[in-house]
N, C-alpha and C positions, 0 to 999 in steps of 0.2 A: 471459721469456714472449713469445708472439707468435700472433697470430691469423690465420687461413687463410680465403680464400672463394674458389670456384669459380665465374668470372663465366657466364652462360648460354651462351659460346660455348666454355668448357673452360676457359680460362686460370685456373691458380691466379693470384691475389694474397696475398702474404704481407708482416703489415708488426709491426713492435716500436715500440709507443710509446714513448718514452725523456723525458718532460717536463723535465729537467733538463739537456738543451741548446737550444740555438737553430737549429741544422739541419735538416735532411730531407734523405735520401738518398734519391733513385729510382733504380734500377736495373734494365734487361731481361735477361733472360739467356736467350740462344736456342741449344739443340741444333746446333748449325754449326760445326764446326772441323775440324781437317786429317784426322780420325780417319771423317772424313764422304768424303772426297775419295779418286779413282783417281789414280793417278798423274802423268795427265794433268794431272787439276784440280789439279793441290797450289800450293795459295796463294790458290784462290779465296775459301775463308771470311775470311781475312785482306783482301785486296784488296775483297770484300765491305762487311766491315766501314769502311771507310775509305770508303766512298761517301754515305751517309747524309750527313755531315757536309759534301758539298759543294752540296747542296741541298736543298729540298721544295717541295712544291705551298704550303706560307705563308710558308716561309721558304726563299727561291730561289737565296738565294748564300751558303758558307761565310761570310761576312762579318754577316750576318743571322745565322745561327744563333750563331754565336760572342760579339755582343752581344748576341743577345737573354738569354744568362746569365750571362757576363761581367761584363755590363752593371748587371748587380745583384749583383754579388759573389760572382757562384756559378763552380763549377768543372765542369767535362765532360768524359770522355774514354771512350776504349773500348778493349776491349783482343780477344783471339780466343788458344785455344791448341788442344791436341787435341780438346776435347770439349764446348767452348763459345764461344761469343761472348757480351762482355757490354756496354750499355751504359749508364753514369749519368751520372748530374747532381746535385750538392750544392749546396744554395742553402738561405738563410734561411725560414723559416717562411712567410714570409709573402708568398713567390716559388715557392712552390709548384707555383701551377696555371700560373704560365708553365713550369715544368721536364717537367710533364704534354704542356702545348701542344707545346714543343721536342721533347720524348724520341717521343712519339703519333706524331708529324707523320715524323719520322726511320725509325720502324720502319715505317709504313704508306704512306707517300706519299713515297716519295724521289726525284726525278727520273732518276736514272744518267742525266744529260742526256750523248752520247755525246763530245760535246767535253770533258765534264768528266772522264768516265771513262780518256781519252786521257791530259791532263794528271796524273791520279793516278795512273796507270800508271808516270809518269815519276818520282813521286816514292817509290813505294815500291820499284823499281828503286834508288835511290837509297837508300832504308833498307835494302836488300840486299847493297847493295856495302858499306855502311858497317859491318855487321854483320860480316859476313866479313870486315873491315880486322882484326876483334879479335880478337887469339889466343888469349882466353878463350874466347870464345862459341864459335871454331873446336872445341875442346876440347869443349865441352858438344856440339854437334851430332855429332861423332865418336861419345862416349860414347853418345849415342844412337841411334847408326848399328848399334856393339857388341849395345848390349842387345837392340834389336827390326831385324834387319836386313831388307832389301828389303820393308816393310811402310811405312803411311803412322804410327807409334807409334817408327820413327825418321828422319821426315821433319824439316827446318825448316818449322815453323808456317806461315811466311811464302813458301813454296814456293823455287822457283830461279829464277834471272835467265832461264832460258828456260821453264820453264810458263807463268810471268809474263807474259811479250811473248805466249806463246802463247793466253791465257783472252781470249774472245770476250764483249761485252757481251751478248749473246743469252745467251751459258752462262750468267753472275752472274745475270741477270732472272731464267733459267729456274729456277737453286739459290734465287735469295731467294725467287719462288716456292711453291716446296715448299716449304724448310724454315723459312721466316719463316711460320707459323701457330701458332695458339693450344694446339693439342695439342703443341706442342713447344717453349712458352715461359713462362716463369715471369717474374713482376713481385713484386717487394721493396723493402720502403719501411719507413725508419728515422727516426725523430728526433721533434720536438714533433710531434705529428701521431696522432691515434686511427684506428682503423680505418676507422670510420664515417667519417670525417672524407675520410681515402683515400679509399676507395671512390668517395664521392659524384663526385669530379672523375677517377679512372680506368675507373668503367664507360661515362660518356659518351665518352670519348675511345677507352677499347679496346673496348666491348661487340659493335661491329657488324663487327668483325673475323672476317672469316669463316674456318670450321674446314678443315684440309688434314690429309693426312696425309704427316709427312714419312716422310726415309730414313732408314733407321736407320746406328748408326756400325759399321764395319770392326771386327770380333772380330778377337784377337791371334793373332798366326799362330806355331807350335812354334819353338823354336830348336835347333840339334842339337846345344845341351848344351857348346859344347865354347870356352874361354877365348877371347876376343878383343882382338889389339892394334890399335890404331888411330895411325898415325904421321903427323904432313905435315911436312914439311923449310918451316922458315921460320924467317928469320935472325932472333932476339930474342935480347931479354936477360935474359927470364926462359924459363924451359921451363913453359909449363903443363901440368897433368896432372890427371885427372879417374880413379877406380877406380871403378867399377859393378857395383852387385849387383842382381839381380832382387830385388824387393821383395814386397809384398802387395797386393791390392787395397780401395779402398775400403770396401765391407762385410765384409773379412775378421776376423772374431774376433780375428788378433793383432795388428790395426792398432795399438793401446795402447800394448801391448809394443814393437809395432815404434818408435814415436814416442821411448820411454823410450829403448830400444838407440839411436837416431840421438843425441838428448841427449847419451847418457852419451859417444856415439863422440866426438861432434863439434858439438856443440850450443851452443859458445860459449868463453869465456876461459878456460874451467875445467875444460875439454873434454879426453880422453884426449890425442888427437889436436892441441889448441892446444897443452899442458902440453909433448908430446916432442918435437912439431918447431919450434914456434916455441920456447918458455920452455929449452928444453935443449939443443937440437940447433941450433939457429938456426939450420933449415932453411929457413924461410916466412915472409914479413910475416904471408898470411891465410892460412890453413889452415883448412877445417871441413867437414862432413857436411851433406847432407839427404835427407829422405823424404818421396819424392811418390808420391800412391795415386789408381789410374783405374778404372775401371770393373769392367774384369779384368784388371789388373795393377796393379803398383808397382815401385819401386825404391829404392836409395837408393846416393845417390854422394858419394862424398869428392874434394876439390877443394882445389888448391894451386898456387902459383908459386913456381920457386927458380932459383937460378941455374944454366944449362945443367949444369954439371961436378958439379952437387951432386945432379943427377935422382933418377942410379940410387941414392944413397941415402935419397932423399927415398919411393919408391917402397916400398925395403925396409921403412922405419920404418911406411908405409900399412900392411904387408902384419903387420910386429909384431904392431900395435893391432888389425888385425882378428881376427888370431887368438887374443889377449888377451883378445877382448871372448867369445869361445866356454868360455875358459877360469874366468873370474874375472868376478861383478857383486855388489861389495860394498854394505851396506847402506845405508851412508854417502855413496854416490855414486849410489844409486836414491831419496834422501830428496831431495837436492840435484834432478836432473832432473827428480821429479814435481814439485818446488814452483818450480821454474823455468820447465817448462810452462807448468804452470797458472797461474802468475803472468803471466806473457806471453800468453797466452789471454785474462785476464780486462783487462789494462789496455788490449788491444786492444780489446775491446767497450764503451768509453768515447767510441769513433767510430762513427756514424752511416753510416758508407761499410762500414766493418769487418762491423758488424750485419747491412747488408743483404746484405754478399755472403756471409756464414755463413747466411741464411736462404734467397737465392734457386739458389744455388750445392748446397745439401745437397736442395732439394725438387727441382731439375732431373736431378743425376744419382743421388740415389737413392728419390727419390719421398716420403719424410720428413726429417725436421728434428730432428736430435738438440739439444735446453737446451743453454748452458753448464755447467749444473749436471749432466746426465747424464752430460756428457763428463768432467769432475771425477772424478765419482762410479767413471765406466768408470778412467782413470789410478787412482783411489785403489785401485782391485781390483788392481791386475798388483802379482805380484813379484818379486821376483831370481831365481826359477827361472821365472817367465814368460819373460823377457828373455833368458838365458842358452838357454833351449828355441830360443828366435827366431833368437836367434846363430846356432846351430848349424844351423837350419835355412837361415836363408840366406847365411851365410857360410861359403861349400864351394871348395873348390882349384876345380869344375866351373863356379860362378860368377864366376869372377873376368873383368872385363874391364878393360882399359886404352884409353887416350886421353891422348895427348902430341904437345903444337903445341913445335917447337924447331928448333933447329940440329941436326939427326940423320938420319941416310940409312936406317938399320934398324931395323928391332921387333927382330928377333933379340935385341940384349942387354935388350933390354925384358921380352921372352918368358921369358926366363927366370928373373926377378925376381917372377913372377908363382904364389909358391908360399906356403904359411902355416906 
């Protein structure tokens, strides 16, 4: 259960009393990510984000902000992806209204003091470089090159080592701006803590924040339908490889189904997909599926490493199991997935970080808040022919993309592995 008020200058607050631990989770979550951004900009909501943190009008230097929660036991970070930027703070009960004072001060008075913004320039250039050292992540950002190509839906989050250098401190002030107001920001708050209780120390902190209207995010642009390989020649000693399928979108009716089909594909040890290529084929240490759902779209991608010489059959066995999954969803492996979900669902919401970001994360991008219990309720409805409908829906020879970081000069014999 959880309680909602709309402070007088639009901001929802939404918060779950949880009396049966000793935390508080606060969390912002602002409309900002790459899904906000031209081409130009890509990386600013990221780059953004990471400013906050190096100063404010009470808290002036990274070193100040970082004790003043630390300093009591508490934890802070933020993170930024296509469709959101989020910021919290986890601290004991009774550190509260410093995580209020900390988190307030960060979203409304941050200095981007311009020496500071230089030196962090430098260092997420440096989580840029680092990222692309990894032939995994390589892999993941291809595959998302595949699905949503020349749009900011297959951009890295974190833009490119030259927008980077290129984003001007004038740009960030002018985006926080606009899209740091009240009509485009949701507050969630978890743990010992009542509403009222909230309230009391976030309307004085947030209330006189004044209202803006931000920009809205970049709708998905067509694709022309037609498979994608994605190859980069890089000397390792695993091949990684990534398959992608268009997916669904957040409030899509088969979202449910879709979650079950991802489970049953690849959803863990017991998984279609763990079973034939690790347990039989000892193709994979880690083999497995996921499905992630946006605004108006989704996806859902299968993920592996094997050894260079073992690719092409590491690829085919993907290509089995998807078409497997069109064919056959037995009852006995739709009981296992839903009670695996759901079990995994509910011992997450035992955390106070977990809470907040299922209630401030559902009110930001869809304007309601579905119960744990709702969601239950929704899985307990789908069934083997929900799932198997799903399959077939997005599992099509015209869906098919690939994504492989290796020692290999061509797609061609890749391309051709790409059939069900």
């Amino acid at each position: 259960m959880y309680e909602r008020t709309v402070l007088g200058n639009g901001l929802p607050v939404l918060s779950c009393t949880m009396p049966q631990t000793r935390s508080v989770t606060l969390a912002v979550f602002v409309g900002a990510g790459s899904r906000y951004e031209t081409d130009e900009m890509a990386g600013l909501s990221h780059f953004l984000e990471h400013l906050p943190f190096k100063g404010t009008r009470d808290w002036p230097t990274a070193k100040h902000i970082s004790e003043a929660i630390e300093g009591v036991g508490g934890m802070m970070n933020a993170s930024t992806d296509r469709e959101m930027t989020v910021y919290w703070v986890k601290v004991a009960r009774d550190h509260f209204p410093r995580a209020v004072s900390v988190l307030s001060d960060m979203i409304l008075y941050p200095t981007l003091d311009p020496v500071e913004v230089e030196k962090e320039r430098e260092v997420i250039l440096e989580e840029l470089r680092a990222s692309n050292d990894q032939p995994g992540f390589r892999a993941d950002l291809l595959i998302d090159e595949a699905l949503w190509p020349d749009q900011a839906m297959g951009r890295d989050v974190g833009g490119s080592i030259e927008s980077v250098r290129a984003l001007q401190r004038e740009e960030i002030q002018e985006y926080m701006h606009r899209q740091y107001v009240p009509d485009n920001t949701v507050i969630a708050v978890a743990g010992e803590m009542t509403h009222e209780d909230a309230l009391s120390y976030l309307e004085p902190a947030f209330g006189s924040w004044r209202p803006g209207e931000a920009t809205s995010w970049l709708p998905l642009q067509p694709r022309d339908g037609q498979p994608k390989v994605r190859i980069e020649r890089r000397k390792t000693d695993q091949a990684y490889i990534c398959v992608g399928l268009p997916g669904v979108s957040l409030d899509h009716p088969d979202r449910y189904a879709m979650n079950l089909l991802n489970a049953i594909l690849g959803g863990g040890m017991s998984s279609r997909l763990f079973q034939e290529l690790r347990e039989k084929e000892s193709l994979a240490y880690d083999v497995h599926s996921s499905a992630s759902f946006y605004r108006d779209t989704g996806c859902m991608v299968v993920s592996c490493g094997t050894e260079p010489p073992k690719a092409h059959r590491a690829v085919t066995a993907i290509m089995e199991q998807l078409g497997c999954m069109r064919e056959r969803v037995g009852e006995d492996e739709m009981e296992r997935s839903r009670e695996m979900f759901k079990g995994r669902l509910l011992l997450r919401m035992e955390d106070t970080r977990s809470v907040a970001m299922w209630l401030g994360a559902q009110e930001l991008l869809q304007g309601e808040v579905r119960t744990v219990d709702q969601v239950v309720e929704n899985l307990s409805q789908v069934t083997s022919e929900d799932v198997q409908r799903v399959a077939n829906d997005v599992i099509g020879q015209e869906h098919l993309n690939l994504s492989v970081v290796g020692p290999y000069r061509s797609e061609r014999p890749f391309q051709k592995l790409l059939k069900l």
